[in-house]
C-alpha beads as a LAMMPS data file, in Angstrom:
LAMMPS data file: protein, C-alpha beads

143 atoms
142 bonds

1 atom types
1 bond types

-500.0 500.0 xlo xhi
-500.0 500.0 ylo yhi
-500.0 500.0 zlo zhi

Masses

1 110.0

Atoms # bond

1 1 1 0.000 0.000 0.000
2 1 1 1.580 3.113 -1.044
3 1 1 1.978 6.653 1.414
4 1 1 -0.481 9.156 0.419
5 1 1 1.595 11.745 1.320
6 1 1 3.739 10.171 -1.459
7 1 1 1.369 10.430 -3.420
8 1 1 0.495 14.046 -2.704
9 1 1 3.980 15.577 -2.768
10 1 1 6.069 13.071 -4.360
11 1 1 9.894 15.112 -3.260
12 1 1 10.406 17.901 -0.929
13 1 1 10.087 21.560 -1.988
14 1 1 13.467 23.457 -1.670
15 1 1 14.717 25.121 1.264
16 1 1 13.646 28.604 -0.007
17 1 1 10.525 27.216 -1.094
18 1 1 9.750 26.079 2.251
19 1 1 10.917 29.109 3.960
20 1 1 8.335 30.513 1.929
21 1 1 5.384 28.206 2.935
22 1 1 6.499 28.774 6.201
23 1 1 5.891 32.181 6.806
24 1 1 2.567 31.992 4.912
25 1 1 1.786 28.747 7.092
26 1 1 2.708 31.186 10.147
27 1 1 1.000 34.221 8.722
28 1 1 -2.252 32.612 7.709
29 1 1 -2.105 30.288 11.149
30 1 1 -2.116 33.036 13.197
31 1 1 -4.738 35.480 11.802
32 1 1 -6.810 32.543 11.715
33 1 1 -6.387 31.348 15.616
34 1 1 -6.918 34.661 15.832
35 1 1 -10.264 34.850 14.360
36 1 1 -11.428 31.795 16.063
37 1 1 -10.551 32.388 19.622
38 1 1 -13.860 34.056 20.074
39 1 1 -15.577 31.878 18.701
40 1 1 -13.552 28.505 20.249
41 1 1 -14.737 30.196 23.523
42 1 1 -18.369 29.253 22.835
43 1 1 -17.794 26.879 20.065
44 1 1 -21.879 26.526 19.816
45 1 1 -23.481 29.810 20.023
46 1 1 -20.816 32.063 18.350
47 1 1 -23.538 33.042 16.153
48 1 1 -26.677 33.231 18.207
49 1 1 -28.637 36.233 17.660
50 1 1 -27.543 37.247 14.282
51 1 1 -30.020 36.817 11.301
52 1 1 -28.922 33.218 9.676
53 1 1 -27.231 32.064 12.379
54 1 1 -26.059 28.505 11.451
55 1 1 -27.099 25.324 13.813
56 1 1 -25.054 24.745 16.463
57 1 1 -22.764 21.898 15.313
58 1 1 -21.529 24.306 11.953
59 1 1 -20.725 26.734 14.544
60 1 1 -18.640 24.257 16.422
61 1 1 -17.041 23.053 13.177
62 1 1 -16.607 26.416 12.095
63 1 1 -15.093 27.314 15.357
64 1 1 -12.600 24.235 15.545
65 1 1 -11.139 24.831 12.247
66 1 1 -10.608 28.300 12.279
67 1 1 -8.470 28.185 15.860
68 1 1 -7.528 24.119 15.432
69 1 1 -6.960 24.626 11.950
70 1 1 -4.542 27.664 12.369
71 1 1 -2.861 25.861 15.364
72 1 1 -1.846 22.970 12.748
73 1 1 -1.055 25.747 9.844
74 1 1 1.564 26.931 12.081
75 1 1 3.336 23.973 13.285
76 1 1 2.547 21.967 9.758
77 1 1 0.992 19.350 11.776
78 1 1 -1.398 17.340 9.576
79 1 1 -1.507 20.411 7.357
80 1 1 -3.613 18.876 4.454
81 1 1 -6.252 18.075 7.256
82 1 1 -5.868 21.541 8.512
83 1 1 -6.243 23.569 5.436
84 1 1 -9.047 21.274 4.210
85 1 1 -11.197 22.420 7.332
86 1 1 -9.902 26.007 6.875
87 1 1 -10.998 25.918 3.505
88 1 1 -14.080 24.413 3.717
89 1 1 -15.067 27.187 6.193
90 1 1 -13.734 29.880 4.473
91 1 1 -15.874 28.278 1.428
92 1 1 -18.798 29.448 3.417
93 1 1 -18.015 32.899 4.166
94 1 1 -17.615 34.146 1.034
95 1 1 -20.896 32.167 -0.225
96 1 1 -22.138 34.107 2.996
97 1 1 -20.876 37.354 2.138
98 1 1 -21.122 37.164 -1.523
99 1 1 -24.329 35.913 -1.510
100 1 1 -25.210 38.919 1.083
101 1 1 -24.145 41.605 -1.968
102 1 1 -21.104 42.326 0.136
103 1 1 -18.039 43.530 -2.308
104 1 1 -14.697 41.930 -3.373
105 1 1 -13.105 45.061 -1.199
106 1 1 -15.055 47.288 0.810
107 1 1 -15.743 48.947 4.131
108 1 1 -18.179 46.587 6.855
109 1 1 -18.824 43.024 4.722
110 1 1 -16.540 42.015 2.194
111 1 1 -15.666 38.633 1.430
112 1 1 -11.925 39.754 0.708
113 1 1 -10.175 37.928 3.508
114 1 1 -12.536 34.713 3.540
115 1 1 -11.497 34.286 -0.079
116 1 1 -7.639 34.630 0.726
117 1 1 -7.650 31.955 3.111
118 1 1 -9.435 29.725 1.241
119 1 1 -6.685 30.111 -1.448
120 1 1 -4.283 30.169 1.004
121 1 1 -5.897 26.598 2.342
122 1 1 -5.790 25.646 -0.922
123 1 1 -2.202 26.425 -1.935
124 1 1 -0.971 24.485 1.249
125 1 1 -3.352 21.591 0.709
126 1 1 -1.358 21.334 -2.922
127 1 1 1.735 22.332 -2.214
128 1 1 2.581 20.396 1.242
129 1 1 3.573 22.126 4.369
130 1 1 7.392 22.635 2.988
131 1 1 10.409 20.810 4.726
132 1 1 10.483 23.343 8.226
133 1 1 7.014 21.232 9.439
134 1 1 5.647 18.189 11.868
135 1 1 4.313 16.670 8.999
136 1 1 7.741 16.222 7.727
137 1 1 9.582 15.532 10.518
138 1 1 7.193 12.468 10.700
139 1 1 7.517 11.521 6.965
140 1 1 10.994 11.394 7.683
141 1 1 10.398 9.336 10.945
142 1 1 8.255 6.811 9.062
143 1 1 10.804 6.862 5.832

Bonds

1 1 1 2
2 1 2 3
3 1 3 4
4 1 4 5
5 1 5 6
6 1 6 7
7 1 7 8
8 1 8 9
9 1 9 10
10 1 10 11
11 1 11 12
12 1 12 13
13 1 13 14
14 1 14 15
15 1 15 16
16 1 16 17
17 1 17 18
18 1 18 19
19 1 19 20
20 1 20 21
21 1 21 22
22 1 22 23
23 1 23 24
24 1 24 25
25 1 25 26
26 1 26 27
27 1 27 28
28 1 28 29
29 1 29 30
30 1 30 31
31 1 31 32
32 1 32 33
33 1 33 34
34 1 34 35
35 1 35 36
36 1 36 37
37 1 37 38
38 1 38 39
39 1 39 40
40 1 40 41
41 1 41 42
42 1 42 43
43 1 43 44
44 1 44 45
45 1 45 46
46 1 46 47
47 1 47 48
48 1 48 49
49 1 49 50
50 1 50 51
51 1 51 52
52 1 52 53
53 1 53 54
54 1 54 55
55 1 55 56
56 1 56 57
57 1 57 58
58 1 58 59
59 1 59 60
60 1 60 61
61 1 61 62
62 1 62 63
63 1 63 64
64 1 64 65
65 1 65 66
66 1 66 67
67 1 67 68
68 1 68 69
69 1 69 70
70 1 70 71
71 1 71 72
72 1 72 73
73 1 73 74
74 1 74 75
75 1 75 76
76 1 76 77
77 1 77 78
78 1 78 79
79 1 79 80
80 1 80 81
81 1 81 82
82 1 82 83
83 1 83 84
84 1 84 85
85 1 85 86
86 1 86 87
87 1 87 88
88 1 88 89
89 1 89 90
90 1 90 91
91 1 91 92
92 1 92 93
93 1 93 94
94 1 94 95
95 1 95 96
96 1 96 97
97 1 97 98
98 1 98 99
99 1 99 100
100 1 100 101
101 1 101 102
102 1 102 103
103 1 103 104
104 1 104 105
105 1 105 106
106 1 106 107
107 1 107 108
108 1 108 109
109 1 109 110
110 1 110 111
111 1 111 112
112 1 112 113
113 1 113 114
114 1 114 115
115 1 115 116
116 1 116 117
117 1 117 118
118 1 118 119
119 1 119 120
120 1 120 121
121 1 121 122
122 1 122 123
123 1 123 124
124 1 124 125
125 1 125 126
126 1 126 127
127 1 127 128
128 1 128 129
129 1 129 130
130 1 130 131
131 1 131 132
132 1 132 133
133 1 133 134
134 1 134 135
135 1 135 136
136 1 136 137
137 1 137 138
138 1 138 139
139 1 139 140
140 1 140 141
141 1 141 142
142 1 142 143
């Protein structure tokens, strides 16, 4: 049975490469734990009150990626998990916001940041956390 990481990112990206998806790893990690402390601090009724409010569980999920999901951006610990529940969440808020009439750019809602960490997600979930990660300290490990 072959490694799906393997399979995913067949050879490391270079050392400047991976300096590179460091700091956006870092970057995007901690404006997202950032966003979702708030939220992580009542994972289930971040929402309550506002028009639409989402059930309870999406607000959870919601919650748990955005801080969870950061946390693992950062230390490229299961990173293609991570970013997957990043952008799956971020998927939402610009549906939310778009869908809303809110602008690309623009003062109040604008799905402007949702979008660019989705792409972010996106990026890492191709890409691969770079060499300076957990994830490839434990490909190593198992190699």
């Amino acid at each position: 049975m072959s490694d799906w990481k393997n399979t995913l990112w067949p050879e490391a990206p270079g050392a400047r490469a991976s300096v590179g998806l460091l700091l956006l790893r870092a970057y995007a990690g901690a404006a997202l734990m950032s966003h979702g402390w708030g939220k992580i601090q009542s994972p289930t009724g971040w929402m309550n009150g506002r028009p639409g409010a989402a059930p309870a569980a999406l607000q959870a999920l919601a919650a748990v990626a955005e801080f969870f999901g950061g946390l693992g951006l950062i230390v490229g610990l299961l990173t293609p998990v991570a970013a997957f529940g990043v952008a799956c969440t971020m998927a939402v808020a610009v549906f939310k916001h778009a869908s809303k009439g809110d602008p690309f750019v623009g003062r109040g809602g604008s799905y402007e940041p949702a979008l660019g960490y989705m792409v972010t997600a996106a990026l890492l979930m191709l890409a691969g956390p770079g060499r300076y990660a957990l994830d490839a300290v434990w490909r190593k490990q198992r190699a």
